[in-house]
C-alpha positions in Angstrom: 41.9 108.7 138.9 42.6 107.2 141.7 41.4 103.8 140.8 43.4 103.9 137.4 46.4 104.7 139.0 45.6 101.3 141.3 44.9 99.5 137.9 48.6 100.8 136.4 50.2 99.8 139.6 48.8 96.2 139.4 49.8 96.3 136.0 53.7 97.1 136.1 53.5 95.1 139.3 52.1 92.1 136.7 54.7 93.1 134.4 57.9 93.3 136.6 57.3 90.0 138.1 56.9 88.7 134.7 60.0 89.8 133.1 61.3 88.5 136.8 60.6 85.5 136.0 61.8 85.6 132.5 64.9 86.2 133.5 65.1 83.4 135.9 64.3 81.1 133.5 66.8 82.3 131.1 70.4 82.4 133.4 68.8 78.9 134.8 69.0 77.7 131.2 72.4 79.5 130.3 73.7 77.9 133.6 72.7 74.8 132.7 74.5 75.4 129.4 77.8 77.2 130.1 80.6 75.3 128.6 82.7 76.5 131.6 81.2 75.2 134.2 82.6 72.2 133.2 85.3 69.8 135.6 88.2 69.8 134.7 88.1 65.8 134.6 85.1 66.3 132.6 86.7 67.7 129.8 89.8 65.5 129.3 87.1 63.0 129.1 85.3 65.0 126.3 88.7 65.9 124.7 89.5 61.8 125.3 86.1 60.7 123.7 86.9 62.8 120.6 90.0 61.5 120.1 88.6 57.9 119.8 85.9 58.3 118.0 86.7 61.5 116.1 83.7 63.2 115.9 82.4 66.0 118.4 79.2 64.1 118.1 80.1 60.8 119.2 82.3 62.9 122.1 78.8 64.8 123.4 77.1 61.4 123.1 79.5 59.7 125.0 80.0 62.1 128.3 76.3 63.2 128.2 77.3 66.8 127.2 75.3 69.2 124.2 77.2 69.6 121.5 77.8 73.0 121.7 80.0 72.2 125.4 82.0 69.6 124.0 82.7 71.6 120.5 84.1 74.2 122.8 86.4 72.2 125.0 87.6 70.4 121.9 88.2 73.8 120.2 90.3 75.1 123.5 92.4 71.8 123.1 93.1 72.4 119.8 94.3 75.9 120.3 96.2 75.6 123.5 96.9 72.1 123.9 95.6 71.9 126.8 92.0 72.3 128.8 93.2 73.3 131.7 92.1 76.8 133.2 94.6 79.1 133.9 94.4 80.5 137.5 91.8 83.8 137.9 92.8 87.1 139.6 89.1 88.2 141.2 87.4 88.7 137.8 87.6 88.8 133.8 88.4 87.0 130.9 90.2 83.4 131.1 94.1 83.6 129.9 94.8 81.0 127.4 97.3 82.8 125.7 100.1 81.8 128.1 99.7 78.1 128.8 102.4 76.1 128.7 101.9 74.9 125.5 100.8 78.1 124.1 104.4 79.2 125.3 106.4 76.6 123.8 104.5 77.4 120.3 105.1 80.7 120.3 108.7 80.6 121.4 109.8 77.7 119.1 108.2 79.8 116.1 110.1 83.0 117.1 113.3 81.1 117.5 113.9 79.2 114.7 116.2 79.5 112.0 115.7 82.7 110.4 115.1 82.6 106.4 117.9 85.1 105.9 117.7 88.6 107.6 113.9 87.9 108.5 112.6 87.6 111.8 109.0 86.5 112.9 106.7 89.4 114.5 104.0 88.6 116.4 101.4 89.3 114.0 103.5 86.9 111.8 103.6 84.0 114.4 99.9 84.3 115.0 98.7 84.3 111.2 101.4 81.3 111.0 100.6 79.3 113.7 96.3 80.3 113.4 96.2 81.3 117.0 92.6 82.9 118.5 94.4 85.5 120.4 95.5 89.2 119.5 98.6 89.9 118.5 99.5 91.9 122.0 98.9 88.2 123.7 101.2 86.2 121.6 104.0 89.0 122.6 103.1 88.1 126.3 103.4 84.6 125.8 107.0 85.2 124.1 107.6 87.1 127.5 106.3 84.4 129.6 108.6 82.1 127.6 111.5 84.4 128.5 111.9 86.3 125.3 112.6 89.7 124.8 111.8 92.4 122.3 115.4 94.0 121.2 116.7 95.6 118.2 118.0 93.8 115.2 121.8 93.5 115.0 123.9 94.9 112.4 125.7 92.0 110.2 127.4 92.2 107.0 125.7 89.4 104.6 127.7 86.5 103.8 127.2 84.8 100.8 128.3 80.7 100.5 131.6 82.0 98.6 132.5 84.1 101.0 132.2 81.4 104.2 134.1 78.9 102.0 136.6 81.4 101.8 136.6 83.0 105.6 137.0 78.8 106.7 139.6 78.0 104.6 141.4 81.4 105.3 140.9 80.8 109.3 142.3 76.8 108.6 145.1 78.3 106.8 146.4 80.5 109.5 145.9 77.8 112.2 148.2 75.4 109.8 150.4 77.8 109.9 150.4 78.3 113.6 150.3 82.3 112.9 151.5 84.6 115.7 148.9 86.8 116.0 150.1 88.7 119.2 152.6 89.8 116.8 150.5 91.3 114.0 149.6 94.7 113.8 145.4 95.2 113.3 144.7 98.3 111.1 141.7 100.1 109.7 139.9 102.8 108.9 137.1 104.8 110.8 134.6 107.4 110.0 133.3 109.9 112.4 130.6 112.1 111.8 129.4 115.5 113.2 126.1 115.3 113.9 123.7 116.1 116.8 124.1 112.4 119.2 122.0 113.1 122.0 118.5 111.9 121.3 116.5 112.3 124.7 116.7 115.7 126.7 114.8 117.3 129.6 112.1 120.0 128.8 109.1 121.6 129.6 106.4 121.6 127.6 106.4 125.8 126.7 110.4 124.8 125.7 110.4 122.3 122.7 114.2 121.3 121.8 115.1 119.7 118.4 117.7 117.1 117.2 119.3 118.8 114.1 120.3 116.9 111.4 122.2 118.0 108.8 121.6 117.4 105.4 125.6 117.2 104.8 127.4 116.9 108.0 131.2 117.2 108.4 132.9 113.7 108.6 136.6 113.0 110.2 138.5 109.6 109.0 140.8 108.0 111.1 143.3 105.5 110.5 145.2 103.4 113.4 146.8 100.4 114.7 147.0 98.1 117.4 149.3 95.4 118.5 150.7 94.2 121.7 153.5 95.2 120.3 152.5 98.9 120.0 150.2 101.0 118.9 150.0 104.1 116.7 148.9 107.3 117.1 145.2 108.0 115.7 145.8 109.6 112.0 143.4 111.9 110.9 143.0 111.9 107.0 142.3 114.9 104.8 139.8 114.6 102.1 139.8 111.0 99.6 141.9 108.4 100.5 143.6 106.8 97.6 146.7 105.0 97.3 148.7 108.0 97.9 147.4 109.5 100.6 147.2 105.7 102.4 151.4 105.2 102.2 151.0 109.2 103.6 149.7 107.6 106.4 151.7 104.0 106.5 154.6 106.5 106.3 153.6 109.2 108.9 152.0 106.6 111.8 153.4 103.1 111.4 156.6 103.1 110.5 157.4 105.3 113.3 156.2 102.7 115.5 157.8 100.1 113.5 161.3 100.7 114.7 160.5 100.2 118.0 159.6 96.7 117.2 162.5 94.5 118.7 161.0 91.0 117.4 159.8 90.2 113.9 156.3 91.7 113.4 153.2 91.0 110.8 151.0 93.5 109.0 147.2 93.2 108.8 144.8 95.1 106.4 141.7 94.6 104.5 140.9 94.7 101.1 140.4 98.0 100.2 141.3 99.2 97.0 144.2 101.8 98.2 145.6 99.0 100.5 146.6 96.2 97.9 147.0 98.9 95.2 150.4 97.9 93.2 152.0 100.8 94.1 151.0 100.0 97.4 152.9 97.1 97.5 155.3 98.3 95.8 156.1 101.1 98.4 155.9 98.6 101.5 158.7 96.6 99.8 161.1 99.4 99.7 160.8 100.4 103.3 160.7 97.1 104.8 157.3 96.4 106.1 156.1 92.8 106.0 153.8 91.8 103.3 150.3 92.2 104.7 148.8 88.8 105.8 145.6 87.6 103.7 142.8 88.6 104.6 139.2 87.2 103.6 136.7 90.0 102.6 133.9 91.3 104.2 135.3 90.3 108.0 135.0 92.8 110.0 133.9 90.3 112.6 137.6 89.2 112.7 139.0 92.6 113.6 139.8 93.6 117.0 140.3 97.2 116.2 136.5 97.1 115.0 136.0 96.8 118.7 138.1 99.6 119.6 136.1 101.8 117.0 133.0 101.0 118.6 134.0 102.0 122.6 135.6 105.2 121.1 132.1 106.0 119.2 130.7 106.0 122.7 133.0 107.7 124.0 132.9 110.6 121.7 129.1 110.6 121.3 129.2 111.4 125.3 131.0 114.3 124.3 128.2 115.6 122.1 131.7 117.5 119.9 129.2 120.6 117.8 132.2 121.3 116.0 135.1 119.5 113.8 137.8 120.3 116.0 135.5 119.2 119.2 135.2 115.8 117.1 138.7 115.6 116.6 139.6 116.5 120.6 137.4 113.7 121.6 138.7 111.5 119.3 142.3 112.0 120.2 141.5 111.6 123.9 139.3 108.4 123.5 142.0 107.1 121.3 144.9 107.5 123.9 142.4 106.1 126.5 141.5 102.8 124.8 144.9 102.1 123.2 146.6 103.1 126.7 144.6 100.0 128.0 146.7 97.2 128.7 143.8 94.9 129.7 141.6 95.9 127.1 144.7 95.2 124.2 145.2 92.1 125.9 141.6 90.4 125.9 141.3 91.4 122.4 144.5 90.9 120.5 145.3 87.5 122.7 142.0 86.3 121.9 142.6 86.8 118.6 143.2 83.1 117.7 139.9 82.1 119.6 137.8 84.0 117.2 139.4 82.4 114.1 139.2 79.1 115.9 135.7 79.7 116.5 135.3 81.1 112.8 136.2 77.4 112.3 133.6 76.0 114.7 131.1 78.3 112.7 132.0 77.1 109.7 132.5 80.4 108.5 129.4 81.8 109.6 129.5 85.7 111.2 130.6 85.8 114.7 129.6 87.6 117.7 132.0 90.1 118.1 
């Protein structure tokens, strides 16, 4: 026994040193072989040889490089534009995904023009553009190019018509020399009663819900701003038609109307119960100025649109559960932002900058 167990000793002893030696010989040839180990200078001049001759071939021929080196390098060029390593933190996986000209790729795709309401993702970018990275590094190269991932804005569609028609509307008015610190800005607003607060604290035995209604309770609004004046907010009761609209022209504006001590214009969309006949009608027997024209779908040229949207805030701070909760908060944010002096000012005398810059954008939506 004891000499076969010197005999299997000799033999894993044979064995070991063997496969030791196997292995040598292998990371000596993989050494030998790794693309990576290659200069920096050495591969511009691999990258340089395969542009003049055009062949990865002639390119290993000429620097004295296997095929299989100069293939790679050629291949990191082509992707990145560029064969230069990115620094190493201790240990893992080269980053190509973020070199310069990676960057510039990436950000000039995501940037461009977009075809209508669509925006390029990242998997989009990277099928477009054939990159060999996932999709999770070409969102880090947008990042490293100083992009953001934020929601889509809201924006009402413009067709050509209607940019013909908002540019020679805004050309109009500047002709005209229209005084628009003068002009009373109306509308409409819709509030609805529904559960705001989206986030809460909680433990995990005390699960909260956001209800949603499947018919929640809305509130419309109507108001007015001027630097004139402003009315007070008008709540309105069920459908508004062309009656109950000169209700509200009746109860809210011409109220505020006699306080006007210097001529004053009247400014209103499009709606169907604002240019109604009878509409018109009523306006001319109780003296209010004919509305001013107004191009359609242009709630980008609206300051009171503005003024909806901090007294949305406002009352979704509130967190109302109730329609007279709604209508309290409502009130109150109304008389705070119409109350503002400052905030009236920036918007209703910069009026005339956006429809200049309506003109600038050749009719194109605004940032407002």
């Amino acid at each position: 026994m004891g000499g076969s167990a010197r005999l299997s000793i000799g033999r894993y002893s044979s064995a070991h040193k063997m496969r030791q030696s196997n292995n040598a010989v292998y990371w000596a040839r993989r050494k030998a072989r790794e693309p990576l180990r290659q200069s920096e200078a050495d591969r511009r001049a691999i990258v340089a040889a395969y542009q003049a001759c055009g062949t990865v071939t002639g390119a290993a021929d000429a620097c004295s490089v296997d095929r299989k080196t100069a293939r790679q390098w050629i291949n990191v060029w082509k992707s990145t534009g560029s064969v230069v390593s990115p620094a190493r933190h201790n240990s893992g996986r080269r980053r190509t995904a973020t070199t310069p000209a990676v960057v510039a790729r990436v950000v000039k795709e995501m940037t461009a023009p977009p075809e209508g309401a669509y925006v390029p993702s990242a998997a989009a970018v990277k099928r477009k553009l054939k990159l060999p990275f996932t999709e999770q590094s070409v969102r880090n190269a947008a990042k490293a190019g100083g992009l953001r991932s934020r929601p889509k804005q809201k924006r009402t569609f413009l067709s050509e018509a209607n940019r013909t028609e908002r540019l020679r509307w805004a050309r109009a008015m500047l002709r005209a020399r229209h005084n628009f610190r003068t002009t009373v800005n109306s509308d409409e607003k819709l509030f609805i009663l529904e559960d705001t607060q989206r986030r809460c604290w909680m433990t995990d035995a005390d699960p909260r819900y956001r209800n949603l209604r499947h018919h929640p309770q809305k509130v419309m609004i109507w108001g007015g701003i001027s630097l004139l004046g402003c009315t007070d907010i008008c709540f309105v009761d069920g459908k508004i038609d062309a009656a109950a609209y000169q209700a509200v022209l009746s109860k809210c504006l011409l109220p505020l109307s006699r306080t006007f001590a210097v001529p004053w214009t009247f400014q209103q969309d499009g709606a169907r119960p604002h240019t109604a006949a009878s509409t018109m009608a009523w306006m001319g027997t109780k003296g209010t100025p004919p509305p001013i024209p107004w191009p359609p779908y242009s709630p980008d040229l609206s300051p009171i649109e503005n003024v909806w949207s901090l007294m949305v805030k406002d009352v979704n701070e509130t967190n109302p559960t109730s329609v007279e909760a709604l209508k309290k908060a409502i009130r109150n944010s109304g008389r705070k932002r119409t109350g503002d002096p400052k905030l009236l000012e920036e918007l209703l005398g910069g009026w005339r900058g956006r429809v200049k810059e309506l003109v600038a954008q050749k009719g194109g939506t605004l940032n407002y």
